[in-house]
N, C-alpha and C positions, 0 to 999 in steps of 0.2 A: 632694094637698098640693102645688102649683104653686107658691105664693108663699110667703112670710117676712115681719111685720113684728114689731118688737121694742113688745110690750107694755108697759102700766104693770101690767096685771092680765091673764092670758094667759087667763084665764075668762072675763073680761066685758066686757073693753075691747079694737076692733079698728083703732082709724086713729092709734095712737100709732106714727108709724113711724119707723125706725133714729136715718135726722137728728135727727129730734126729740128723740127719748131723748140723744141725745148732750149736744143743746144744752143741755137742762136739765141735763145732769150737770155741764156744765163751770160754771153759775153757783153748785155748791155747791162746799163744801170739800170735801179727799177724803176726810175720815173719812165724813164726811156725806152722799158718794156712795157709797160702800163699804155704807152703812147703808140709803141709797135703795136700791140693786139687788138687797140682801139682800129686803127688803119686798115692791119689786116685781115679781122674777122668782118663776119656778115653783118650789116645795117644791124640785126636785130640784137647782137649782143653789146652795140655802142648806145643802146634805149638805157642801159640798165642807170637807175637814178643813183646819187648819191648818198642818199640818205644812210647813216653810219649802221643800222640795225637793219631794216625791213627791207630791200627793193620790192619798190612795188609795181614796177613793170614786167617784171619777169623771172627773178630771182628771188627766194625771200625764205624767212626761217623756218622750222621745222618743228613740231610738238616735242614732247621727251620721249627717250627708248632708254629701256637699262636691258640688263644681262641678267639671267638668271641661273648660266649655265659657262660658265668661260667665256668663249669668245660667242656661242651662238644668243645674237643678238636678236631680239624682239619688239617692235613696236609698244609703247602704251598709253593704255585707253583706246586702241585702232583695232581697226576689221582682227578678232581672231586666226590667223594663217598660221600656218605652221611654218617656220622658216626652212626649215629644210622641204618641206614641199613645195615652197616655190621654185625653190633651187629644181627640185625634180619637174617641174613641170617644166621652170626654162632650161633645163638638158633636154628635153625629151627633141628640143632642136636643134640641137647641137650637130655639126656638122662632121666634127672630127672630132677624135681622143682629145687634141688639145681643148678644144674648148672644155671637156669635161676637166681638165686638169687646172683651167683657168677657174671656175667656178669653187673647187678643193680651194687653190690657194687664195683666192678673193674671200675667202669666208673662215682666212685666219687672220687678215688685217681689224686691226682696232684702232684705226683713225683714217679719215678724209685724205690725210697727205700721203698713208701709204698704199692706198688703192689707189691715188691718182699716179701717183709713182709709178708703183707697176703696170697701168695703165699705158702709161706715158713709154714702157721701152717694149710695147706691141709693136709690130710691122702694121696688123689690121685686127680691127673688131667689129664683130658680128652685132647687130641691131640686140636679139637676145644676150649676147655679152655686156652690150654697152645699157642696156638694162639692168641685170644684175651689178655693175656698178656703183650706179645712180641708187640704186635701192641702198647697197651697200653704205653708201657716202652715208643717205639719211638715216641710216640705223648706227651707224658708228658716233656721227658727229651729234646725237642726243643721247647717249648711255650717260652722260653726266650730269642731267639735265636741262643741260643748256637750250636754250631757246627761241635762237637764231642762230644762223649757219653763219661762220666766218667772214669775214669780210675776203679775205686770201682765197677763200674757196669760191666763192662765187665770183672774182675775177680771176679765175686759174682759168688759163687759155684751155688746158685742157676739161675742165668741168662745163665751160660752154660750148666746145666742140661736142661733148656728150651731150646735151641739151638739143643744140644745132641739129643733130641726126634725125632728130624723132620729129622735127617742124618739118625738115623739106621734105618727105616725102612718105606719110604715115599709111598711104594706101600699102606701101607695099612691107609696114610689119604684120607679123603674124598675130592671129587674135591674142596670144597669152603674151607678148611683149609690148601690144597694144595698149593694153587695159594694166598690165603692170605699172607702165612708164607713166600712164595717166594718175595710177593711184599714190606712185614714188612723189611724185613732182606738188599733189595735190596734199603729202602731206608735209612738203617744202615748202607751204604756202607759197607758193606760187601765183602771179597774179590773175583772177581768175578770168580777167578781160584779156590777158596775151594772146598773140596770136599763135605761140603755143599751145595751151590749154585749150579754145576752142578751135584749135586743126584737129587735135586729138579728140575730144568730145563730140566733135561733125565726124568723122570718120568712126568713130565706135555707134552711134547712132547711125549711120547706112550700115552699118553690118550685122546690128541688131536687126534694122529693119527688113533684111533679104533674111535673115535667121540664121540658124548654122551655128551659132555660138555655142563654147562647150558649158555644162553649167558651173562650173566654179569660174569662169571668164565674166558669166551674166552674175554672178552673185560678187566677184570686185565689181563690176561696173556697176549694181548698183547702189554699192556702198559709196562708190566714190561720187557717184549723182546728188545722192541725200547730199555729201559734204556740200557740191558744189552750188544743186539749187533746191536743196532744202524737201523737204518731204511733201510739198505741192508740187514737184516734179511730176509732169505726167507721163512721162516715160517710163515710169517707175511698173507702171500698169500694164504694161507692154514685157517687162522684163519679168513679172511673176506670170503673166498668162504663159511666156515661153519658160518658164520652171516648171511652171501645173504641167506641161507638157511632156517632161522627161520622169522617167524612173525613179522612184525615191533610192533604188540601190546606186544611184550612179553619184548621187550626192557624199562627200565626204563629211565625215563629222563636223570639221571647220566650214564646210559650206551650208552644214544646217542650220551652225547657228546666224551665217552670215543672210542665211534666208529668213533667220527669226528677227533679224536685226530689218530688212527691209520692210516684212510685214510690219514691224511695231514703227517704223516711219508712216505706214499708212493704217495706222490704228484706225481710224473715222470711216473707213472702210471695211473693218473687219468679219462684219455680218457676210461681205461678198463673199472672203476667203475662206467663213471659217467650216467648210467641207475639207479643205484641203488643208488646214492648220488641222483637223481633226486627225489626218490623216498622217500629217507631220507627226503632231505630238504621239501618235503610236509607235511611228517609227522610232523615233527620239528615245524610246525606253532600248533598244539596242544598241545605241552608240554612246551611250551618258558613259562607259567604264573609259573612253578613250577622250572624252574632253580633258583638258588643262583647267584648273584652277579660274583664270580667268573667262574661258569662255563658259564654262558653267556660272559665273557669277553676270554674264551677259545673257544666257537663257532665262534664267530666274527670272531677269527685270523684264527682256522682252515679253514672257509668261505675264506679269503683271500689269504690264502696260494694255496688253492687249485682251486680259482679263478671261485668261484661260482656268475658272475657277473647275470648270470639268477634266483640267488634266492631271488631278493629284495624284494619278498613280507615277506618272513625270517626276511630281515635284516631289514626293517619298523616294523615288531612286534618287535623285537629283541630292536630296536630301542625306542617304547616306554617304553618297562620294564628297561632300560638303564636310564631313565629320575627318573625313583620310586628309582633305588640302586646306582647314583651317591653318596650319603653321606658313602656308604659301603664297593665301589672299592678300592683297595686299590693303591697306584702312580702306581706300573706296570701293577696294570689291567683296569686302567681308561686312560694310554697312550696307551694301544693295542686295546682298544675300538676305541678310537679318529680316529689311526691308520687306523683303518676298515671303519668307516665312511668316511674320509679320501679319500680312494679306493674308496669306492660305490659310493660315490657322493652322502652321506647320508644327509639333513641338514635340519634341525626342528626345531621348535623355541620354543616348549619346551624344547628339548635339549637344545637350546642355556639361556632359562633362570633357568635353572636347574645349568648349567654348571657356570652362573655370580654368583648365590646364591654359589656355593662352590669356587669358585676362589677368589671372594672376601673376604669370612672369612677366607680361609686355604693357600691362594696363600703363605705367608710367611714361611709356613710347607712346600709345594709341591716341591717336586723333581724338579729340573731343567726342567731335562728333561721330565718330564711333561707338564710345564709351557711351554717350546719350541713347544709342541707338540698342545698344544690348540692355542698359536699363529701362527703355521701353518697351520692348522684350521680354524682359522678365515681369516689367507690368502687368503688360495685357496678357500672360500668358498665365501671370500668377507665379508665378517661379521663384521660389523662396529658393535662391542658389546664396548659401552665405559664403563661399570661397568668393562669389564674384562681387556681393553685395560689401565684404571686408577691404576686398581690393580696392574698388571704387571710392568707398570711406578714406582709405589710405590717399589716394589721387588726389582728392578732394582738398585733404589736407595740407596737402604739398603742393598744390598747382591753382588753387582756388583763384588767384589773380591774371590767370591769363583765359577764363572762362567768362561768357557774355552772359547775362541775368536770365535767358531761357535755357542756356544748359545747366545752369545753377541750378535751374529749378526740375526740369529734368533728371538731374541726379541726384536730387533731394527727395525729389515726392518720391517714388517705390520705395524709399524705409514706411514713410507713416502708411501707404498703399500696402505692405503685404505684412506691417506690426512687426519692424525688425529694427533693434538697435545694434551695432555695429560694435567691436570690442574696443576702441578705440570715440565712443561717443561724446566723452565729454570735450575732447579735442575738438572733433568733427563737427558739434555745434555751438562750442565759441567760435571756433573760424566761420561756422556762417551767420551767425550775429555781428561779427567783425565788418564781415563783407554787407552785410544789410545797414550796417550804420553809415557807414563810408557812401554804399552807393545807392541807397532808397530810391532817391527821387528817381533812377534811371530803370527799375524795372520796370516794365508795364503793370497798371493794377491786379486786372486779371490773374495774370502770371506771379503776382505775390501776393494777392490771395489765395492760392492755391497751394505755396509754398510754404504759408503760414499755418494754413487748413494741416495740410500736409505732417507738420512736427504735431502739430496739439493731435493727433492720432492716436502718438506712440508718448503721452508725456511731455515733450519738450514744450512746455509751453511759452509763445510768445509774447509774455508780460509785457515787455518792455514795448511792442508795435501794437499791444492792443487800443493804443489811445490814439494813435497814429489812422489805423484802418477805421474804428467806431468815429472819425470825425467826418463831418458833412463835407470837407475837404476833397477827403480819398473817398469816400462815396459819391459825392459827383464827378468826379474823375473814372471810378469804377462804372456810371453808368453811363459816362462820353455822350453821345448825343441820340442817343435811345432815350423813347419817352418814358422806358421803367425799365428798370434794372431784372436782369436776368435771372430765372429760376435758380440758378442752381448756385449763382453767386448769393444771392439771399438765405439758400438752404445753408452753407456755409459761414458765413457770417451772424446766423443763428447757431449755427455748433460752437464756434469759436465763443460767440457771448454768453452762451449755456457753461459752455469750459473756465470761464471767467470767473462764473457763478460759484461751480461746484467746486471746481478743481482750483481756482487762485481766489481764495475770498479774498489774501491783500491785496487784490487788483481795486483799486479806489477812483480809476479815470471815467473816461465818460463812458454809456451805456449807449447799446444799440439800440435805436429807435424805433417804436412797433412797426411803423412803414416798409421797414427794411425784414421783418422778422417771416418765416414762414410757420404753419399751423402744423405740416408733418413734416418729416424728411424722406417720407418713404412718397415718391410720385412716379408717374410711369417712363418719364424722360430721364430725369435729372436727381437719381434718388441716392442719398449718403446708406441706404439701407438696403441688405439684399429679400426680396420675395421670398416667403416662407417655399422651401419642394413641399410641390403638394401633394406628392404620394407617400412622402414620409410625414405629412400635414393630416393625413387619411390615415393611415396607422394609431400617429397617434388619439386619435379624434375617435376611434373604434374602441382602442383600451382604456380610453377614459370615463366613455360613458360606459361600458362593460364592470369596469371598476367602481364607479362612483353612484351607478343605478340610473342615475341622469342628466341629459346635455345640460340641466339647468344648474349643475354647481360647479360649472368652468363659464369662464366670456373664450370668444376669440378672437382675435386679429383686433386688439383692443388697444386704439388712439390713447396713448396718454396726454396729459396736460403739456408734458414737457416736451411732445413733436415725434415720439417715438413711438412704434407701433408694437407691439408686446402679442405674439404669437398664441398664448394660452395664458389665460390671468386667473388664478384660486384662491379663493381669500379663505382666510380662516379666524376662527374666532381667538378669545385667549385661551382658552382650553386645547385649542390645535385643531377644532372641528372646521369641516368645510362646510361653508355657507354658500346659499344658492348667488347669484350672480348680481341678481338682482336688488340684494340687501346693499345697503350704504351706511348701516351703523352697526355698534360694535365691532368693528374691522381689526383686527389685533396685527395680524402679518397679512401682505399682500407677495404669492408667489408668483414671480413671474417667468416659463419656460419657453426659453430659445431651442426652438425645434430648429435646429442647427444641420442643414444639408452639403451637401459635396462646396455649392457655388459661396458659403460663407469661407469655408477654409482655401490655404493655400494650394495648391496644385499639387496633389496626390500625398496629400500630408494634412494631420490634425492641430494644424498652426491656423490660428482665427488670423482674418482678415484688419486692419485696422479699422473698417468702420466698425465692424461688429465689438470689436475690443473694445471700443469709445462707447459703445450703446450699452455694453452690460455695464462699463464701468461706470456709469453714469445714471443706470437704473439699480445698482446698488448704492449711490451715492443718495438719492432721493429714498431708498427706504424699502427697493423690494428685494426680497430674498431672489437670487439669479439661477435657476436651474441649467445647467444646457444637457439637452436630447444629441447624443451621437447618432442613436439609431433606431430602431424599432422599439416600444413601450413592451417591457413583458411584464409587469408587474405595478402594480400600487395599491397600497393599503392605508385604510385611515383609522387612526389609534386617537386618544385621548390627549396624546403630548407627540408625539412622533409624526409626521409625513413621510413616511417612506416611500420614494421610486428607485424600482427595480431595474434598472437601464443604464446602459452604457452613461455620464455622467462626468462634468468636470465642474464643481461646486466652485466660482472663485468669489 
């Protein structure tokens, strides 16, 4: 099947071609031609339904595509392709100059009606022609987002002649105008019962099965599979044994990711492949300079989904190309990045000033759920970034009412998480009292508990909700239908009552209940406190007995009353002498030193953590002198009135 012409009767009549059919259409009216091309096209283009949006027998709308480059258009969120490689792959059959001259100017149109146009004053078109097309059509008619194809176009006599072609007789297209027209059509949603769709689909299945297929023809086919029957396709098993089969040199960049894309369809199986994902992922460190912006933001996820925690030397290249095409992601491919990082435990400080430079100018554009996702981010990574933490404060400000009570919360907890008030705070936390009084009832408890936990960190305490949460109300709410309320929600809701205590005496409302209370905050799940380093624990545990003559005139790792676990405890008398450990009268000062390691402070910085800031400050409130150890003990001497330590030191 070489050519195309557009029939009056596709049975018995062969030289009425395209032009013609046009002309005579334009001398009727258009009901009259609506009634012509019913008449005169095949059975299968008079199926198509009415329905004003979708056909769902055989025509139907398309997902979105934009431009990122003038006219060369690109799919999105679909198979990574390079559009001009398709184009080169469908020349490489091209028959003659023209054809190659047809494909040049089909890929300067920017609309549906002017590719059918010029379509329409062909003599003849080649099967490969009348592919690039169709592809065409579906890349033009989504650059606006739109998301359904025209009504006009899916009744253009000539858009079902191009349709028409590829039904009657798919044995005799070639495998790459095969697998194209299946993947064009399939993301025209198309109905996937037509007997379109499954001629095509029976015919690329025998060709798989005799073999021969090239691999980037096996890597669309089995993208368009997953769409069509979902990743329990078992065909899908057949089309990676015949990949493992070929050369990783033969694979193109856009084919590897579109192999990382089928493997991560069949995640559940990953143990089988993962010799030959190992095998992948090395090759993959040579081709990451030549991916796109998006199809790196589609490896990342496959990597994760499939739980490649072995290939970080991948996700470190992957990683610096990610720093050059931050300005290019788009919000969902620059949140499934973060994402991935996220997992790996990826964190580079280019990344991170790549990430301030666009958060700062664009943070007011960015998806929420973006912005949630880089504050997460800087969460768990520890990332005291205040370009992006000031940005966010500012968003928050300005946009608070179009956010749902877990992004709220979200972009709230990492201020009291990494002890950072924002220049702009007192704004930033009437607007979220604002929003808390308004929309209480609709957070989840959980989630505003944490939110609440969250400010009393950093100071901001929430007086005004503490009478709200300490009522047996929101505590049987908090504990839903669990027969006891959860660790760490109790550890918290004794901070917050302790913060009542110390920090709001004019807090007058009710008082949390010892049921609800816990005995430490430091446990091995669920703890407000970080684990003393135990090798800076051993340091300093050597200069102290070395100094002091013996272990008996320090405690350590000493539970107080008040839930907090105090590192090294020294009492001393009023004279300023140390007393053995063991004494419990005359006590004049109790000192107590936070052996202070890497995992209290922020990420590569001597900015304490909020829980730790809440524990000194709250064990100077109760009465003990707060020491903190930076580093190693080189010195201590005991005088008559003086405790001198000789060490790095932040007295607050």
């Amino acid at each position: 099947m070489a050519l195309i012409t557009l029939r009056r009767n596709f049975c018995h009549l062969s030289d009425f071609r395209i032009q013609g059919a046009l002309t005579a259409l334009k001398n009727h009216p258009i009901n009259h031609v609506h009634k012509v091309a019913r008449e005169h096209l095949h059975p299968w283009f008079c199926s198509v339904q009415s329905e004003p949006f979708r056909i769902q027998f055989h025509h139907a709308c398309c997902k979105t595509f934009h431009s990122q480059n003038g006219n060369e258009l690109h799919l999105v969120g679909e198979p990574a392709f390079s559009q001009g490689q398709d184009w080169n792959r469908l020349e490489q059959n091209l028959e003659n100059e023209n054809e190659q001259i047809f494909y040049r100017r089909l890929n300067e149109f920017t609309s549906s009606e002017e590719v059918l146009s010029f379509v329409s004053t062909l003599e003849t078109l080649t099967d490969a022609m009348a592919a690039g097309a169709l592809r065409r059509i579906c890349e033009v008619e989504k650059k606006g987002g739109d998301q359904r194809l025209p009504k006009e176009i899916l009744e253009s006599s000539v858009f079902r002649a191009l349709c028409f072609q590829f039904e009657r007789e798919p044995s005799q297209l070639s495998d790459s105008t095969l697998v194209t027209t299946l993947q064009a059509l399939i993301l025209l949603h198309v109905d996937t019962q037509s007997s379109l769709i499954l001629n095509l689909v029976a015919e690329c299945q025998n060709r798989l099965k005799r073999g021969g297929l090239h691999v980037h023809d096996l890597c669309v086919l089995g993208d368009c599979l997953i769409r069509l029957q979902g990743p329990e396709c078992v065909t899908l098993e057949l089309i990676i044994c015949q990949l493992q089969g070929e050369k990783l040199e033969a694979y193109t960049p856009e084919d590897i990711v579109a192999l990382y894309r089928i493997l991560q369809a069949c995640a559940e199986n990953v143990d089988q492949h993962q010799t030959f994902l190992n095998m992948i992922n090395s090759y993959s460190l040579s081709i990451v300079s030549y991916l796109s912006p998006k199809s790196i933001s589609q490896l990342l996820t496959a990597l994760v989904v499939l739980d490649q925690t072995q290939a970080l030397p991948l996700v470190i290249k992957l990683g610096k190309y990610v720093v050059r095409h931050i300005p290019r992601f788009s919000n969902e491919e620059l949140r499934k990045v973060i994402e991935a990082f996220i997992y790996f435990g990826h964190n580079d400080r280019f990344f991170i000033q790549a990430l301030e430079q666009h958060i700062t100018v664009f943070c007011l554009t960015l998806d929420a759920e973006v912005v949630s996702k880089v504050m997460e981010y800087c969460s768990r990574k520890l990332i005291l970034s205040k370009p992006i933490l000031n940005a966010v404060a500012e968003t928050f400000v300005c946009q608070s009412e179009k956010l749902s009570p877990s992004q709220i919360s979200e972009l709230i907890e990492p201020f009291g998480k990494l002890n950072y008030l924002p220049p702009n705070a007192p704004a930033l936390f009437r607007k979220l009292e604002h929003v808390l009084f308004t929309q209480f009832n609709y957070f989840p408890p959980k989630t505003l508990l944490r939110l609440l936990h969250s400010c009393s960190l950093i100071e901001c305490h929430p007086v005004n909700f503490m009478e709200k949460i300490f009522s047996p109300f929101f505590l049987q709410k908090l504990q839903g239908e669990e027969s006891h309320l959860d660790r760490l929600s109790m550890a918290q809701l004794t901070q917050l009552y302790l913060t009542s205590v110390l920090e709001c005496p004019f807090y007058k409302g009710p008082k949390l209940l010892p049921k609800y209370q816990v005995k430490s905050f430091l446990t091995p799940c669920c703890s407000l406190e970080t684990p003393v380093d135990f090798q800076l624990y051993k340091s300093v545990m050597i200069g102290l007995i070395d100094l002091l003559g013996a272990r008996s005139y320090f405690a350590s790792k000493v539970l107080t009353p008040y839930c907090y676990m105090i590192d090294v405890e020294i009492k001393l008398d009023e004279e300023g002498f140390v007393l053995p450990y063991t004494v419990d009268e005359d006590i004049h000062k109790r000192v107590a030193l936070c052996i202070d390691g890497p995992k209290r402070f922020c990420s590569n910085s001597k900015h304490l953590l909020g829980r730790e800031a809440i524990k000194q400050r709250h064990l100077r409130l109760l009465g003990y002198q707060v020491v903190q150890v930076w580093c190693h003990l080189l010195f201590l001497s005991k005088s008559s009135s003086i405790f001198k330590l000789a060490f790095f030191q932040a007295d607050f």
